[in-house]
C-alpha positions as CSV (number, residue, x, y, z in Angstrom):
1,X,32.4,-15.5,9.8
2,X,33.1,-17.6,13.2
3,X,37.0,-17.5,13.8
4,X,37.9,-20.6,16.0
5,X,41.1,-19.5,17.3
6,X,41.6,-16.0,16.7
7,X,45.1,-15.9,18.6
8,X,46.6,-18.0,15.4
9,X,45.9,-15.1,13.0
10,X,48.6,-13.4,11.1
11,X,46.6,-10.2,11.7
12,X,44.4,-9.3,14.2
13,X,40.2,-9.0,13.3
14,X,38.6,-5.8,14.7
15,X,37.4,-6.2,18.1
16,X,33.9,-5.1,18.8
17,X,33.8,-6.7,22.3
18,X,33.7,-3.9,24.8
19,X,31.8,-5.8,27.9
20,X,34.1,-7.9,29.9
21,X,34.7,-9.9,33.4
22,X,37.8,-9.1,35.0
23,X,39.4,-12.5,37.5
24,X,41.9,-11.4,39.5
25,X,42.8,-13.7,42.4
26,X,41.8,-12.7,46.4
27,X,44.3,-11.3,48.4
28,X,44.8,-14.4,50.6
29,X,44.9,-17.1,48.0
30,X,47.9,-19.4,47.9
31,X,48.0,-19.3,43.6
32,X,49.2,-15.7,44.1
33,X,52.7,-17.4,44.8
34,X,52.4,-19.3,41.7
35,X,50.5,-16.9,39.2
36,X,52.4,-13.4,40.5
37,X,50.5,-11.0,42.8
38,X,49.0,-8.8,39.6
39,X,47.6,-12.1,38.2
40,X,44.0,-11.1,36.0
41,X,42.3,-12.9,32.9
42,X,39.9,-10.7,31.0
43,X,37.0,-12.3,28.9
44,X,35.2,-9.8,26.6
45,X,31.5,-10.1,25.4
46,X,29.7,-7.8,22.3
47,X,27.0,-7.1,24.6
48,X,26.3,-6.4,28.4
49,X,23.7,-9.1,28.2
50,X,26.0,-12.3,27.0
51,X,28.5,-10.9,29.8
52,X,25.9,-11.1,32.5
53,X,24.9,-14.4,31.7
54,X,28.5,-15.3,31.5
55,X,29.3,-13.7,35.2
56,X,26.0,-15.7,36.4
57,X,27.2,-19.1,34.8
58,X,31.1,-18.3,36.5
59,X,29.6,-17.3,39.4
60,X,28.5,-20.8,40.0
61,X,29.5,-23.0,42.6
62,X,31.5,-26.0,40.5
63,X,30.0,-29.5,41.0
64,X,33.3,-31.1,42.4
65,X,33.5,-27.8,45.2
66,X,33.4,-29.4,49.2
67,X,30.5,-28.0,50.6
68,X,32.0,-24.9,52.2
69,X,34.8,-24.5,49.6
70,X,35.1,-21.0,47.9
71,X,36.7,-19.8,45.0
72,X,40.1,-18.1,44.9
73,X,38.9,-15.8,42.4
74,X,37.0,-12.1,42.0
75,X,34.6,-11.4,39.0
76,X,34.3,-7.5,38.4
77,X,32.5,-6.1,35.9
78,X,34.3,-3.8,33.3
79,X,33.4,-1.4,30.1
80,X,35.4,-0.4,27.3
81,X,33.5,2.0,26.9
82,X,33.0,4.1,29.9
């Protein structure tokens, strides 16, 4: 069963996700003044593959980017599990 919005349940579903990307914002950005200096977003994947393919599709340079523009952001890796 595909749940479309899990965050409106009355009760959580067991979460078998244990591969994630962890976004946390570089040390010089200017959206640390906006989002708090401990700022991170998690995304969690069931498998180390669908996170990798994830990391490699987030890891892309956007379309609307100025060539020489650079993301704010970090993408590390992390493991329930270990």
């Amino acid at each position: 069963m595909a749940i479309c919005h899990p965050h409106n349940l009355r009760h959580p579903v067991a979460d078998e996700r244990h591969f994630g990307i962890q976004i946390t914002l570089r040390p010089e950005s200017p959206f640390r003044r906006l989002l708090g200096e401990d700022w991170s977003k998690n995304h969690w994947y069931a498998t180390a593959q669908e996170r990798d393919a994830a990391l490699l599709d987030m890891k892309t340079q956007p379309k609307v980017y100025r060539i020489g523009d650079i993301a704010d952001v970090v993408f590390k890796k992390v493991d329930k599990s270990a």
